[in-house]
Each structure stands twice: as C-alpha cells, then as structure tokens.
C-alpha positions as CSV (number, residue, x, y, z in Angstrom):
1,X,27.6,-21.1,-91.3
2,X,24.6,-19.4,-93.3
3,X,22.6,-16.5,-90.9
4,X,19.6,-15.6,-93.1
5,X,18.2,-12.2,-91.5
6,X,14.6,-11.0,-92.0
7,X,13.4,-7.5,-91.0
8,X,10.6,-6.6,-89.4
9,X,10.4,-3.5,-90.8
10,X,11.0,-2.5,-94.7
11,X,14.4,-1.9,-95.3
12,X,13.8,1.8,-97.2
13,X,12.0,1.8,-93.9
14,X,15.0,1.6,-92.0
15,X,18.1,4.3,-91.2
16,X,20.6,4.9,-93.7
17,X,23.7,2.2,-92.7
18,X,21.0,0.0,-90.4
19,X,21.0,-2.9,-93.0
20,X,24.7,-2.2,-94.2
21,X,25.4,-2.5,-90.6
22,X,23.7,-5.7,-90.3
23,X,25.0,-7.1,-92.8
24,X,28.7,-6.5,-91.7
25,X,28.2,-8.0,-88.4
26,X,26.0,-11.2,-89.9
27,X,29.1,-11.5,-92.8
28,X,31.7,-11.6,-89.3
29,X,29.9,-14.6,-88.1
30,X,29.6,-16.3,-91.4
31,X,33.0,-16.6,-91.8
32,X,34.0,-17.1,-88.5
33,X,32.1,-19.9,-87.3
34,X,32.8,-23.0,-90.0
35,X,29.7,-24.9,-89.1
36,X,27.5,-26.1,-91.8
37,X,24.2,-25.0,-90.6
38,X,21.8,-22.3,-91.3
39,X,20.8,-20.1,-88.3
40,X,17.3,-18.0,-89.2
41,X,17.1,-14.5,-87.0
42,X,14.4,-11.9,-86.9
43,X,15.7,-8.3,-86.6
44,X,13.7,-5.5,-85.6
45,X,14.5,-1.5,-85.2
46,X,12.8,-0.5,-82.2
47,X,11.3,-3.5,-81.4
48,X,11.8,-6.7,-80.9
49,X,9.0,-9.7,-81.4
50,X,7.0,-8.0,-82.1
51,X,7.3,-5.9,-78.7
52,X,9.0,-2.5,-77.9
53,X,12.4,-2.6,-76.1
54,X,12.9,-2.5,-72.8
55,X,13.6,1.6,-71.8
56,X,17.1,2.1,-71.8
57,X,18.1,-1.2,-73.8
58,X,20.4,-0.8,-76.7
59,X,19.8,-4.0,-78.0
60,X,17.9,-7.4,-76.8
61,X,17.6,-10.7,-78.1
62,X,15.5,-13.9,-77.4
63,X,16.4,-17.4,-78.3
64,X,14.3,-20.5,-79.6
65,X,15.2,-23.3,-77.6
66,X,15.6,-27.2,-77.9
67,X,15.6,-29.9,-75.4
68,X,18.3,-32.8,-75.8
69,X,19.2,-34.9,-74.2
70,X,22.8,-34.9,-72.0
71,X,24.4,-38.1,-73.7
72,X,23.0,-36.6,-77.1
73,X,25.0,-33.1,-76.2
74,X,28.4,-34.6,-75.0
75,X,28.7,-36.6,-78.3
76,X,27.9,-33.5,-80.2
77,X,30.5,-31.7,-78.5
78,X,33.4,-34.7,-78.4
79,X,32.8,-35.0,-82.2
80,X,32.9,-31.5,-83.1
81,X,36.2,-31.9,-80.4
82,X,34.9,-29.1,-78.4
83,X,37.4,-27.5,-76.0
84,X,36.8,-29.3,-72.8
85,X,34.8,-31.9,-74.0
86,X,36.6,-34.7,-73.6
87,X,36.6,-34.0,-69.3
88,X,32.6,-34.3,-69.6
89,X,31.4,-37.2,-67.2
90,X,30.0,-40.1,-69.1
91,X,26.4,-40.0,-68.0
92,X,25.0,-36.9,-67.0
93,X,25.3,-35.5,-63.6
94,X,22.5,-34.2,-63.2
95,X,18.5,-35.6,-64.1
96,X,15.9,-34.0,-66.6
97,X,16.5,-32.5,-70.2
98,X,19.1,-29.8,-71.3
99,X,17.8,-26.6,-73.1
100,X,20.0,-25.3,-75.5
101,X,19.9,-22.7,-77.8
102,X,18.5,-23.5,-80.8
103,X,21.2,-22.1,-83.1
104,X,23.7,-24.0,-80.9
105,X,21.5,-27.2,-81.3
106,X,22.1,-26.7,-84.8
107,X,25.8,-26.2,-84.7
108,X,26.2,-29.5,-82.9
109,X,24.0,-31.1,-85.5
110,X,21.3,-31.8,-82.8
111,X,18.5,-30.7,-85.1
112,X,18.3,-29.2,-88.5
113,X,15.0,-27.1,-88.6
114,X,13.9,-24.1,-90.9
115,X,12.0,-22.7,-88.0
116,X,13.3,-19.1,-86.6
117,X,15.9,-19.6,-84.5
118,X,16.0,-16.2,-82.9
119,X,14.9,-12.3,-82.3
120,X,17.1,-9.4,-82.3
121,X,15.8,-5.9,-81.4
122,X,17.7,-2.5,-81.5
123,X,16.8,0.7,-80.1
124,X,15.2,3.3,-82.5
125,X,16.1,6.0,-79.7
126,X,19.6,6.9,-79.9
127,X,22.4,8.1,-81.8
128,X,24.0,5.0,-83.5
129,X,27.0,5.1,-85.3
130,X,26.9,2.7,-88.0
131,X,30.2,2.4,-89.1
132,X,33.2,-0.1,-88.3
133,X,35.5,2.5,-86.6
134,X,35.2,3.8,-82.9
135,X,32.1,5.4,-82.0
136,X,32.1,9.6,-82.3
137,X,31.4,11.2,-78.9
138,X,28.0,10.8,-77.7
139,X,27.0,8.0,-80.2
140,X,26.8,4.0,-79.9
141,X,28.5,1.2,-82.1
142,X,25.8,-0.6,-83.8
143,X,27.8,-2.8,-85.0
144,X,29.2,-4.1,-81.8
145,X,25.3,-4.2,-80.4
146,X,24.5,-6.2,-83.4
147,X,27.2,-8.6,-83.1
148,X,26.5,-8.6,-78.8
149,X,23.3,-10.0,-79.8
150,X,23.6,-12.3,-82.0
C-alpha cells in the first residue's frame, strides 16, 4: 500500500515532530497492509477540510465514499480470501447499494481513482507528545491519534 499525505498547512508551518510524526504512523500502514493500491489523505493541524475541529476533539477524520454493488463486494472479499468471507450469502440480503469507504474500495480493487480519498484533522490545542514512547504526564500520543484516524 502507497498513503500519499498532503498538508494543509506548510510543513515549516507546522510543530517540530508533527510531520516526523506523520510520517511514522503513515510508514506503519505501508508496510502493514500489502495491498497494491494508493490511498490519497489530506492532513490538517487544527483543522480539518478545511473546517476547525470539533471542541474537545483530538483528532477527526472524514471518508470519500463509493457505492458497489453487493455481488461486486463479496467477490472482492472471497478473492482477496477475506476472513469470513466465504459464509457471505450468495445474493445480497438486503436491497439498494453498499457505501464503502473509498480507500477500502480501493483495497478490494473496486475502483482505482487518484481522487482524495480522505481528511484527517488534529487538534492545534493541546500538548502532544510526538514521539513513539508512552505519553509524559499531561500530554497526548500523536502518534496513536494519527494512526486512530487513519
């Protein structure tokens, strides 16, 4: 799996360790998911979309969705031999379209767009601590936000 990242702000912008902390949690996914597709996330500090965060949220995300339809999903997941998949009724049990997430879309091989797949927004209002070891009193683990939303 490929995650590009853009910023919404500039990265000199941004606190020291932000980006090195992004990167770290974006580099955890890369390598743990073997899927070849390419997942395109917007991340903001302080914002996200564009919009301020929610008072009191340390992190928020919002997904890009994409309709398919039920026989199109259970193939996906019996070929990519998906735990569980295999117990899936053959025709779907219920009527209309299923909304995925776009990134998961593109894991199943549903669709392969460049579009943006997703927003991620952190707070710009409390103490972070931006490296990989447990928090120091009174701080938060970015990096475990980061990776929570993705």
């Amino acid at each position: 799996m490929q995650i590009n990242v853009t910023f919404d702000q500039s990265i000199s912008s941004l606190p020291t360790g932000f980006v090195s902390a992004v990167n770290y949690a974006v580099n955890y996914f890369d390598n743990l998911f073997t899927n070849s597709c390419t997942i395109n996330i917007d991340v903001g500090y302080g914002e996200i979309a564009s919009s301020a965060l929610m008072s009191g949220d340390l992190g928020e995300s919002q997904t890009s969705f994409f309709g398919a339809t039920y026989s199109s999903a259970r193939s996906a997941l019996l070929a990519q031999n998906a735990p569980g998949a295999s117990t899936l009724p053959s025709t779907s049990p219920a009527a209309g379209t299923l909304y995925l997430a776009q990134a998961e879309a593109k894991a199943l091989g549903l669709t392969s767009t460049t579009s943006l797949d997703g927003y991620v927004g952190l707070s710009n209002t409390v103490a972070w601590d931006y490296t990989t070891a447990a928090p120091s009193a009174g701080q938060y683990y970015l990096i475990g936000t980061i990776e929570h939303e993705i």
